[in-house]
N, C-alpha and C positions, 0 to 999 in steps of 0.2 A: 666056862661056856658063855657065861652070859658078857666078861669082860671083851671076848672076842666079836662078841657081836657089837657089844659099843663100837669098839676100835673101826670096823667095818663101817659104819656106818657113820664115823667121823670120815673117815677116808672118803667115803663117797659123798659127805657132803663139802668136803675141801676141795673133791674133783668138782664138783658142779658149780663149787662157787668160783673156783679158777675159771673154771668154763667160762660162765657169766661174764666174768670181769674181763676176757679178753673180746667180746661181742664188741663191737662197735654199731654206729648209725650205718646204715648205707650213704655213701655221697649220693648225693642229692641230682647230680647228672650222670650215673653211671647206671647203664640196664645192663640187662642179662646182653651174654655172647649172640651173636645169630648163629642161625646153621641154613639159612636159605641163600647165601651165595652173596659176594660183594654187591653187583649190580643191584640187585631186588633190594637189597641192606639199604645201599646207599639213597636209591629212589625212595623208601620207606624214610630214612631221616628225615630227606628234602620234603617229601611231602609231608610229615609233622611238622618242619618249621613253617612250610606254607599253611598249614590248618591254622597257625596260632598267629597268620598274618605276619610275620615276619617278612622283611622286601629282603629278598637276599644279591647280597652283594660281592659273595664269591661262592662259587659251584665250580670244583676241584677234583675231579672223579678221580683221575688217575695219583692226585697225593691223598686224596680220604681226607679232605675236607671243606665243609660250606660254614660262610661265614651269613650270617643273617641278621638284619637291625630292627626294632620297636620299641614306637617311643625313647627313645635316648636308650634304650638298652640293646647291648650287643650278648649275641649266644654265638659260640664256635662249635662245631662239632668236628669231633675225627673219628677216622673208621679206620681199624687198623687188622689184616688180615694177620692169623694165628697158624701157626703150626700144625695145629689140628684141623684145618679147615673151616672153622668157627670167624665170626670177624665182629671184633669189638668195637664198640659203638661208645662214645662217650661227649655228651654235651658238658660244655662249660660257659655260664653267663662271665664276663670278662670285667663288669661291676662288682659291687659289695651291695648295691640297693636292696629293701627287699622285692622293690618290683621285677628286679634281676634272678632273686631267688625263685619268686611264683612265677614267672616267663618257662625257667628253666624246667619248673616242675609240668607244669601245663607243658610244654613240647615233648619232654619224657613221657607224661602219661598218654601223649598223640601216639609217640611212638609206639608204645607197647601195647594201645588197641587196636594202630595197624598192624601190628608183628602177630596179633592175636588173634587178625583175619586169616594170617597166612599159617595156621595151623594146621598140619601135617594130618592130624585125627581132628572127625567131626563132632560135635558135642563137648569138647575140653571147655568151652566158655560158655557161662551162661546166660540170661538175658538180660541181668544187670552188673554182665561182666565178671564176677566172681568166677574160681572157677569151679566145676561142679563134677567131672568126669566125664567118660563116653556114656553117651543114651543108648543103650540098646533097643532092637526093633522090636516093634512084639509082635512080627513074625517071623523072628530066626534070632540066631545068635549074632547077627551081622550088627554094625554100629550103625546109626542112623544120624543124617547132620540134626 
């Protein structure tokens, strides 16, 4: 009995460590799918790259992509519409600088507290951005923004 519970328990710590080991970092310009529609998508990029000052230098609607410059650094982005309806978004600094790195990151994180404006349910963000779930009203069961 008790041999079989080792055994189990080596098993399951070999599955988690597999697990583990296959985790990667996220890239560093890649966000989540959209599900609000190319156009809205694409106006959402464009205006993260304009928050972070970027003068941009190519706006491409119909290929899914805007090329934008700061300071000596160049970001790409492409938007590519999914099978599922879903449309991916993905920034890429076109340097190796780290000012090319932090540019990248700073426009990801534009993006995704515009994307975080256009939340389908009220209450998912909180007011330092985290996210928190729906607030309930406390006068009904209804959600409240």
């Amino acid at each position: 009995m008790a041999g079989r519970r080792s055994f189990a328990f080596a098993a399951i710590a070999l599955i988690a460590l597999a697990a583990l080991g296959g985790c990667a970092s996220p890239q560093p310009g890649r966000v989540d799918d959209s599900m609000v529609g190319y156009n809205r998508t694409f106006d959402t990029a464009l205006a993260a790259m304009t928050d972070q000052r970027l003068t941009i230098s190519e706006n491409d609607r119909r290929q899914g992509r805007i090329v934008g410059n700061a300071a000596g650094s160049t970001l790409v982005t492409t938007l590519q519409p999914m099978l599922d309806g879903t449309v991916r978004v993905n920034f890429q600094a076109k340097g190796q600088a780290p000012a090319d790195e932090a540019l990248l990151t700073r426009v990801a994180g534009s993006y995704n507290a515009r994307m975080a404006k256009l939340s389908l349910l009220p209450g998912l963000t909180g007011s330092g951005g985290g996210d928190t779930g729906p607030t309930p009203c406390p006068t009904g069961a209804a959600m409240c923004p």
